[in-house]
C-alpha positions as CSV (number, residue, x, y, z in Angstrom):
1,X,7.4,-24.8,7.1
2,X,5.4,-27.7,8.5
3,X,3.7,-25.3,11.1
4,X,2.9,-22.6,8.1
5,X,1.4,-25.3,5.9
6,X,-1.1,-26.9,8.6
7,X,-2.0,-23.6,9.7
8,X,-2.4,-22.5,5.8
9,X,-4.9,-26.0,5.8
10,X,-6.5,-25.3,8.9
11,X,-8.1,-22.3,7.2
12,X,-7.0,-22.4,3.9
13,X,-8.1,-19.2,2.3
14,X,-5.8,-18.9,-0.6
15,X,-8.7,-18.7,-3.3
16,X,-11.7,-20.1,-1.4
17,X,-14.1,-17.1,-1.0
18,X,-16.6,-17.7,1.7
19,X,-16.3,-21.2,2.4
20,X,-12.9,-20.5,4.9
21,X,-14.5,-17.1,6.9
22,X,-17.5,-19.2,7.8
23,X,-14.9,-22.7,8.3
24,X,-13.0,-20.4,10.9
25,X,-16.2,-18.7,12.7
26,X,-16.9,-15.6,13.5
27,X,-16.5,-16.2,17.4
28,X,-14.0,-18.8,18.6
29,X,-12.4,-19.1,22.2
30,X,-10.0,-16.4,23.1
31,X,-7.3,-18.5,23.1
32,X,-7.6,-18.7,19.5
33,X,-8.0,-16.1,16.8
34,X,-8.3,-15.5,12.6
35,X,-6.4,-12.9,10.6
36,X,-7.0,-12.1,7.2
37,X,-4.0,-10.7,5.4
38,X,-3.3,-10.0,1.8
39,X,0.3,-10.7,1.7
40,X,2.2,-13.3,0.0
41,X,5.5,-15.3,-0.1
42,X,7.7,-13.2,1.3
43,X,5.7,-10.9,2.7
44,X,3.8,-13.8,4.3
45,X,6.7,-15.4,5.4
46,X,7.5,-11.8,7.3
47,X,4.6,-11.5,8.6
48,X,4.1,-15.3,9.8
49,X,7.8,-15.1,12.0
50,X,5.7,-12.1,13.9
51,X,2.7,-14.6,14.8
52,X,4.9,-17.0,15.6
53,X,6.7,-14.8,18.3
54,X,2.9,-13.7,19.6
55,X,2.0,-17.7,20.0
56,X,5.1,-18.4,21.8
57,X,4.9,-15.1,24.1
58,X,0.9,-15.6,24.6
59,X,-0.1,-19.2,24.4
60,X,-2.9,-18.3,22.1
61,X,-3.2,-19.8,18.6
62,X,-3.4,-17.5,15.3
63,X,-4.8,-18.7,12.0
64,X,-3.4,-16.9,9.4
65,X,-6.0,-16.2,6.4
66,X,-4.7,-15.6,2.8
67,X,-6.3,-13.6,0.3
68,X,-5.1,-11.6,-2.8
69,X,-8.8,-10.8,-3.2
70,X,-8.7,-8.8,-0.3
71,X,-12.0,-6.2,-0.4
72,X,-14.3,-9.3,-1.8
73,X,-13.2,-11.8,0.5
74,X,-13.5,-9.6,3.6
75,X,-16.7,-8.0,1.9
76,X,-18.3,-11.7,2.0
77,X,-17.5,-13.0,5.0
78,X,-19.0,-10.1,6.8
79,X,-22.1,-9.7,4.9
80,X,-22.4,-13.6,6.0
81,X,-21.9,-12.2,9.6
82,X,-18.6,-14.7,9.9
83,X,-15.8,-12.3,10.0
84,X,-12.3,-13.3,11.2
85,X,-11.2,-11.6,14.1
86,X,-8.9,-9.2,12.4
87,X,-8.1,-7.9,9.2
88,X,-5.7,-6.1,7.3
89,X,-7.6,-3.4,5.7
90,X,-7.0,-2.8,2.4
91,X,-7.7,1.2,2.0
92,X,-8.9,3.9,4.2
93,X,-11.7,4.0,2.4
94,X,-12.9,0.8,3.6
95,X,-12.0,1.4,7.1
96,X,-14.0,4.7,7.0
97,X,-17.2,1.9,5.6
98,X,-16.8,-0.5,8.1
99,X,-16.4,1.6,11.1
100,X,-19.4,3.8,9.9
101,X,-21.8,0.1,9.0
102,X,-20.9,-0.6,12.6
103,X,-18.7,-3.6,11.6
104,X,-15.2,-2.3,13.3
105,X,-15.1,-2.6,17.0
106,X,-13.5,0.0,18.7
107,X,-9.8,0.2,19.9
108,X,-8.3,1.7,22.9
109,X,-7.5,4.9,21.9
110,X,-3.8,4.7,23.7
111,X,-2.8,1.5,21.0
112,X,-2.1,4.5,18.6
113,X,-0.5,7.3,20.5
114,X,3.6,6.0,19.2
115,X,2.4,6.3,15.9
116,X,3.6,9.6,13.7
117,X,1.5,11.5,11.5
118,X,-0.5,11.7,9.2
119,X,-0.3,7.4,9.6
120,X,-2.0,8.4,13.1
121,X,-4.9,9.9,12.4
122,X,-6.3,7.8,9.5
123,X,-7.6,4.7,11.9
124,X,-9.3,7.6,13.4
125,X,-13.6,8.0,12.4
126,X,-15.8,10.4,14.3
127,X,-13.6,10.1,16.7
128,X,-13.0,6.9,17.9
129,X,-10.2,4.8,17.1
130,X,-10.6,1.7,14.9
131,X,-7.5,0.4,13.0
132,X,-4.0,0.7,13.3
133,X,-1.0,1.6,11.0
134,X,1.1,-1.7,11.4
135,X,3.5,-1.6,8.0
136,X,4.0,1.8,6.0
137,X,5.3,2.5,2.7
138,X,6.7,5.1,0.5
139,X,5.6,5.2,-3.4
140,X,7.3,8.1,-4.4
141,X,10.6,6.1,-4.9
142,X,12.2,5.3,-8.6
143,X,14.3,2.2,-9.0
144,X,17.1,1.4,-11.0
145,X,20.2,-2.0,-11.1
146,X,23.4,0.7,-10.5
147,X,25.1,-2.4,-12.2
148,X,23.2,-1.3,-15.4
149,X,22.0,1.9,-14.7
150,X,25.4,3.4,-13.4
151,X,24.5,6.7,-13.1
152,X,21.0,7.7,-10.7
153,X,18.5,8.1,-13.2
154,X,17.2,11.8,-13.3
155,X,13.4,12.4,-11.3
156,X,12.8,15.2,-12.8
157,X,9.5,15.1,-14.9
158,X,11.3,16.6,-18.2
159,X,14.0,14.6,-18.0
160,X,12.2,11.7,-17.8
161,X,10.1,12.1,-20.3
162,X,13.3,12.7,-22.6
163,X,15.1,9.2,-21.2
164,X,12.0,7.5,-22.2
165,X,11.7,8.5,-26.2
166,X,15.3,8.2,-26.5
167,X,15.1,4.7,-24.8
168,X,11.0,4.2,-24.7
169,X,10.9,0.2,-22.9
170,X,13.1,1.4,-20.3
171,X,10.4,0.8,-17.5
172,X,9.3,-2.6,-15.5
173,X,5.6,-1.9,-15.7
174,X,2.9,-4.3,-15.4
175,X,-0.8,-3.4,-14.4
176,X,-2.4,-6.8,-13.5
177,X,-2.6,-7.6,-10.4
178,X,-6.4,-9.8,-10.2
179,X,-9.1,-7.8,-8.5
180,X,-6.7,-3.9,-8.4
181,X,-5.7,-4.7,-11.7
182,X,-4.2,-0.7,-12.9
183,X,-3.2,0.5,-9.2
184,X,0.6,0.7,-9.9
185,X,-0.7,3.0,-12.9
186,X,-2.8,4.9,-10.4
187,X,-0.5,4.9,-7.6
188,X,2.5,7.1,-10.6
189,X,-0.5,9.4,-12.1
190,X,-1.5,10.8,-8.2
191,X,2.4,10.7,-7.6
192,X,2.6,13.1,-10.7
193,X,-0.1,15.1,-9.7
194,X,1.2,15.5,-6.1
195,X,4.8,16.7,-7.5
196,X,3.4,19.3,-10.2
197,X,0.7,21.0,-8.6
198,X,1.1,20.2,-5.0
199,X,-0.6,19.7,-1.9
200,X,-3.7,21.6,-2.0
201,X,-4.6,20.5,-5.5
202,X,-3.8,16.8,-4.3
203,X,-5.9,17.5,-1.4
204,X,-8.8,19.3,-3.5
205,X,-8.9,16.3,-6.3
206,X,-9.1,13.7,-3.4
207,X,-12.4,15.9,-1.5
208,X,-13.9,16.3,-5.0
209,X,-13.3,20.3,-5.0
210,X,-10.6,19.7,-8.0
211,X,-12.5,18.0,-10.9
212,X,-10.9,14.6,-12.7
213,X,-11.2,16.4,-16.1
214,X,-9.3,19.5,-14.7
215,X,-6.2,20.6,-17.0
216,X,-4.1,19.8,-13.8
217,X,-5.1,16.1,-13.4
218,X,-5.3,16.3,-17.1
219,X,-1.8,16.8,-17.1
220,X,-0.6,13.9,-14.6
221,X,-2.6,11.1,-16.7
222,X,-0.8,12.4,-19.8
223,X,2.7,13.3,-18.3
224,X,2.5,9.8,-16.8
225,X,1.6,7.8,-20.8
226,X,4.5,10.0,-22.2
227,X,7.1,8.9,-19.7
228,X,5.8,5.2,-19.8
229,X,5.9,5.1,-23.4
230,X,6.2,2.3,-24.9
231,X,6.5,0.5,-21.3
232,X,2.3,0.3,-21.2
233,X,1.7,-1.7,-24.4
234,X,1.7,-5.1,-22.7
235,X,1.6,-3.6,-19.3
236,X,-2.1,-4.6,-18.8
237,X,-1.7,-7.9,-19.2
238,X,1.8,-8.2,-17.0
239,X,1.6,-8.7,-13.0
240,X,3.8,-5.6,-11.2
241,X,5.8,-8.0,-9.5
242,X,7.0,-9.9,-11.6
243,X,7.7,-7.0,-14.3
244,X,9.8,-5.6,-11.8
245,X,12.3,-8.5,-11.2
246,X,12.9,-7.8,-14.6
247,X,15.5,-4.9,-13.1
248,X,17.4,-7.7,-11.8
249,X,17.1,-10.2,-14.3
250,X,20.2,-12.1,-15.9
251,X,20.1,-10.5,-18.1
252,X,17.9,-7.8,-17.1
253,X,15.0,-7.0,-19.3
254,X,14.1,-3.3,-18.2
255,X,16.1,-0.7,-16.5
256,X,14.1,1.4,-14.1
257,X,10.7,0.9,-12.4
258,X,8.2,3.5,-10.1
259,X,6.7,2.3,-6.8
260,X,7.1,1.1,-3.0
261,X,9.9,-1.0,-1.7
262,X,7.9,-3.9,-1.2
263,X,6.0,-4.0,-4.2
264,X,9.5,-4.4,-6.1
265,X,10.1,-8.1,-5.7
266,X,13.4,-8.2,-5.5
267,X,14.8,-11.8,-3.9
268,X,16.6,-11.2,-0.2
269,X,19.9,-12.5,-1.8
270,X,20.1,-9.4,-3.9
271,X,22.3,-7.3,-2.3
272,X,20.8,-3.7,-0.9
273,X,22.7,-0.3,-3.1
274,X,24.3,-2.8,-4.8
275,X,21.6,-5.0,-6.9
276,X,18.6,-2.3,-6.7
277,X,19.1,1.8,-5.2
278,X,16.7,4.7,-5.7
279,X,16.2,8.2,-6.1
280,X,13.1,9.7,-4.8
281,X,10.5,11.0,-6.7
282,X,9.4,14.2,-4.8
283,X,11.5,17.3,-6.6
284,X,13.9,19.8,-4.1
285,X,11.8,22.3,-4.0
286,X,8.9,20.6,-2.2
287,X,10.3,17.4,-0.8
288,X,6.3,15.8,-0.8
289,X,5.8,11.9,-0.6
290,X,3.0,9.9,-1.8
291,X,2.8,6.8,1.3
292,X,0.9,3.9,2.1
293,X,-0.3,2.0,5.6
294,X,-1.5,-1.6,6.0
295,X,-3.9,-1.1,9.3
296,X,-5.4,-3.6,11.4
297,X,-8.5,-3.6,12.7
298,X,-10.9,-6.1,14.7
299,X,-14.3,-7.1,13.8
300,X,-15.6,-9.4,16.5
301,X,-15.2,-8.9,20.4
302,X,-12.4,-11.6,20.6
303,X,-10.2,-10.1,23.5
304,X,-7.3,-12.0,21.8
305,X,-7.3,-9.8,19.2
306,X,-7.1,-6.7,21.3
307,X,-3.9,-8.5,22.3
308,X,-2.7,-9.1,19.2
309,X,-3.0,-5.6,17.8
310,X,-1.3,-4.4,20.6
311,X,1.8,-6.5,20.3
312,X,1.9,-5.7,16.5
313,X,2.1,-1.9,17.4
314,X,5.3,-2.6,20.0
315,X,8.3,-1.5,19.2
316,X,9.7,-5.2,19.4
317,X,7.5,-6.5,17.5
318,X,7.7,-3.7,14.4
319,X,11.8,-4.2,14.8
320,X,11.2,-7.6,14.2
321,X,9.2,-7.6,11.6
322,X,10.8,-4.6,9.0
323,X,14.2,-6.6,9.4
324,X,12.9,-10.2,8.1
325,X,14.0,-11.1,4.9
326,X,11.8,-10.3,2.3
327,X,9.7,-8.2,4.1
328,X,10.7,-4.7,2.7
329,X,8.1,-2.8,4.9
330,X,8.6,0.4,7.1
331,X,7.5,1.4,10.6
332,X,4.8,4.1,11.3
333,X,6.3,4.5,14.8
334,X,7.0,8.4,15.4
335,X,9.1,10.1,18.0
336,X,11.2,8.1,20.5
337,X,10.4,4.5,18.8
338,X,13.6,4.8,16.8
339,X,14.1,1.3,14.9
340,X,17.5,-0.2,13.2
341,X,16.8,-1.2,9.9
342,X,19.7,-4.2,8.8
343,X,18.7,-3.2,4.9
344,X,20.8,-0.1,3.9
345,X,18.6,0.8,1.3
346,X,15.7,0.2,3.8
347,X,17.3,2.3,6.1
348,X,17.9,5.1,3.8
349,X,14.0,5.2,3.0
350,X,12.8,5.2,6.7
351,X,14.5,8.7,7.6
352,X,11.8,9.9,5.4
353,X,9.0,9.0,7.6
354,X,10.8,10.1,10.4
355,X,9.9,13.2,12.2
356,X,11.8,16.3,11.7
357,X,12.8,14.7,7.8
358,X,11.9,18.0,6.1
359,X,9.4,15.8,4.0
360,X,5.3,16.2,3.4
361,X,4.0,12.9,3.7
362,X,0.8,12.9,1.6
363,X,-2.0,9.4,1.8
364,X,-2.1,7.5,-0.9
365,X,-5.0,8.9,-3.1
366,X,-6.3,5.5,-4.8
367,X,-6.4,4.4,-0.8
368,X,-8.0,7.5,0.7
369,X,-11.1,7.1,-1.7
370,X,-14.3,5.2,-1.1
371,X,-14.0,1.6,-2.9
372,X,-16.0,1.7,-5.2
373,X,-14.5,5.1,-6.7
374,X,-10.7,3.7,-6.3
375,X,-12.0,0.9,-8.3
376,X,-13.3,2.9,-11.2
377,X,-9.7,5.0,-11.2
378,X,-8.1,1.5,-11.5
379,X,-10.2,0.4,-14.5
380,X,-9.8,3.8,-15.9
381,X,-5.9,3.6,-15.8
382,X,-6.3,-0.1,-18.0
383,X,-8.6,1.7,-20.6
384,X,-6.4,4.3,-20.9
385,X,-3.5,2.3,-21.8
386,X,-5.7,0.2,-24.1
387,X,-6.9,3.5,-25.6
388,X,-10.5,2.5,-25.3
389,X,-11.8,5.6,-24.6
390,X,-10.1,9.7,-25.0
391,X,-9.0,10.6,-21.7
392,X,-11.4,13.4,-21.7
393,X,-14.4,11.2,-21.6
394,X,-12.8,8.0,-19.2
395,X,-12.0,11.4,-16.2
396,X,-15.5,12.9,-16.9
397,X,-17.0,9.3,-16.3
398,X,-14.4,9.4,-13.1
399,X,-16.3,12.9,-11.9
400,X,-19.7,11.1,-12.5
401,X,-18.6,8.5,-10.0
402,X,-16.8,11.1,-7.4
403,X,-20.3,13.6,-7.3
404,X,-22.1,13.7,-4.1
405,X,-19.9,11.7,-2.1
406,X,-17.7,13.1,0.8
407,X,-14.2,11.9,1.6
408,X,-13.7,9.0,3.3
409,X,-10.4,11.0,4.5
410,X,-10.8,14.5,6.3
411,X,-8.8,17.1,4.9
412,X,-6.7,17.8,7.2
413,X,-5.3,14.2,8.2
414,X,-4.1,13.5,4.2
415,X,-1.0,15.3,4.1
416,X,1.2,16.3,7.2
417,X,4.7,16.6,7.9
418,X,6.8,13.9,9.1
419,X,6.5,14.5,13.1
């Protein structure tokens, strides 16, 4: 702990905003090299026993930067031309910017040939490779304590909606979450839309050929407010993560909860199918899943970082890393990178994303849209709650934003099969 605080010192980027890229420089010796990550506590912790292993294999000297404020932090310090080294990138969308601006160096095209689709092709523009899939997730998951909740709770969309007026604070929702304050409300409404209409209207809202005030998106923002309930009266001002320990509370103070695995929160001493299980959101009859990628790509011509990115795409060091405690995360490995997963629930979720699973994985749709647009959705999803506006007029302002601009995500690389 020692090690992680002098590092977190050395570059302290916690809430500092350009003051720690331009501290770190934008081209140190290649035995050295900055990351910027937004992960925290646990997650960080995960993350940090990885470096640790590189350092020890390598000799060369990683200096982990912290930032919840992700997009503006990484935004600053490479308008100031003092970038770290690598980045955790925190939507395709922004990949898609940088590597158009000219900001992403490019990546040897073999680093992602392990990886399985559709996580492969999104570090992918015009082309040439860029970023890296180096921790996956799957949102379309619904959480419940089986020590409260004894029997799985039902996922299908009428049923829900019945559980919640009978029992209408039965969800862990909270919205805040600083700069992406509404995203967990985003992430549920696409997950909605993705399960009643499908694939091709989930693909046509994302490329702008399905309009936001279209009876079909319609329908997600409303089916999603009537199975929240009551759940989104104080949701706006609630972090995610901490409404969600709520499910394992003593005594808890909510029942069930929508999301990723990692985004839940619960402590490593809570015991796996015991303590928190799930049932998955995607319906029989279509077996589609809303996912997620944290990709890493490089912005300065450090050839430690080419090292780096490398040994975060091995085999040993993904196995490492999805098995430390807290860390909650998945793989994107594909075909003949099988990994053992020490969490059974963890386990259970990673067959999934594994080919041949009978699943369609589909991108997240908040992170296959340009910034600025995912940003407006976000906002929109906190008015909504707050009722400051009919829905009519906060998706015809989301259409206003959308018009003119192409996908960041080409159409055919946001929803594929498991292979």
């Amino acid at each position: 702990m020692a090690t992680l605080m002098a590092r977190l010192t050395r570059c302290a980027m916690a809430l500092g905003l350009l003051l720690t890229a331009v501290a770190c420089g934008s081209g140190p010796p290649s035995g050295r090299l900055t990351v910027m990550i937004p992960w925290s506590e646990l997650e960080f912790q995960a993350f940090h026993s990885v470096i640790r292993s590189f350092e020890e294999k390598t000799g060369i000297q990683v200096d982990v930067l912290v930032t919840r404020a992700q997009t503006q932090q990484l935004d600053a310090a490479v308008a100031a031309g003092a970038p770290p080294d690598l980045a955790v990138l925190p939507s395709v969308g922004a990949l898609d910017r940088y590597a158009r601006g000219d900001r992403l160096q490019r990546l040897d095209a073999d680093i992602t040939e392990d990886y399985a689709q559709p996580f492969r092709g999104l570090g992918i523009v015009g082309g040439k490779v860029y970023a890296v899939p180096v921790k996956a997730d799957v949102k379309s998951l619904i959480w419940y304590n089986p020590k409260v909740t004894v029997e799985p709770p039902p996922n299908a969309m009428t049923d829900l909606q019945a559980l919640s007026r009978e029992r209408p604070e039965t969800w862990c929702l909270g919205l805040a979450s600083g700069p992406t304050s509404g995203w967990p409300g985003a992430d549920w409404i696409a997950d909605i839309l993705l399960s009643q209409s499908g694939t091709d209207t989930y693909k046509g809202w994302l490329l702008g050929d399905v309009y936001w005030h279209s009876d079909e998106v319609a329908a997600a923002w409303t089916a999603w407010r009537s199975i929240a309930a009551k759940s989104v009266e104080e949701a706006a001002e609630k972090k995610f993560g901490e409404a969600a320990k709520g499910m394992t509370a003593k005594p808890p103070t909510c029942a069930l909860a929508h999301g990723a695995l990692s985004a839940m929160g619960f402590p490593p001493s809570a015991v796996a199918g015991d303590a928190y299980n799930y049932v998955t959101w995607a319906p029989k009859s279509t077996r589609q899943l809303e996912v997620s990628a944290d990709f890493v790509g490089r912005f300065t011509e450090n050839p430690s970082g080419t090292a780096l990115i490398t040994y975060l795409s091995s085999a040993e060091a993904q196995q490492a890393w999805v098995n430390q405690p807290g860390s909650y995360g998945f793989s994107a490995l594909g075909q003949g990178k099988p990994l053992t997963y020490d969490n059974l629930v963890q386990r259970g979720i990673a067959k999934m994303l594994q080919p041949d699973s009978g699943y369609t994985l589909c991108f997240s749709a908040a992170d296959a849209m340009a910034p600025d647009l995912s940003a407006a959705f976000y906002r929109a999803v906190l008015d909504y709650t707050a009722d400051a506006a009919p829905l009519k007029i906060l998706l015809k302002g989301l259409d206003k934003v959308q018009a003119g601009r192409d996908s960041p995500v080409p159409p055919d690389k946001l929803c594929a099969p498991a292979t």
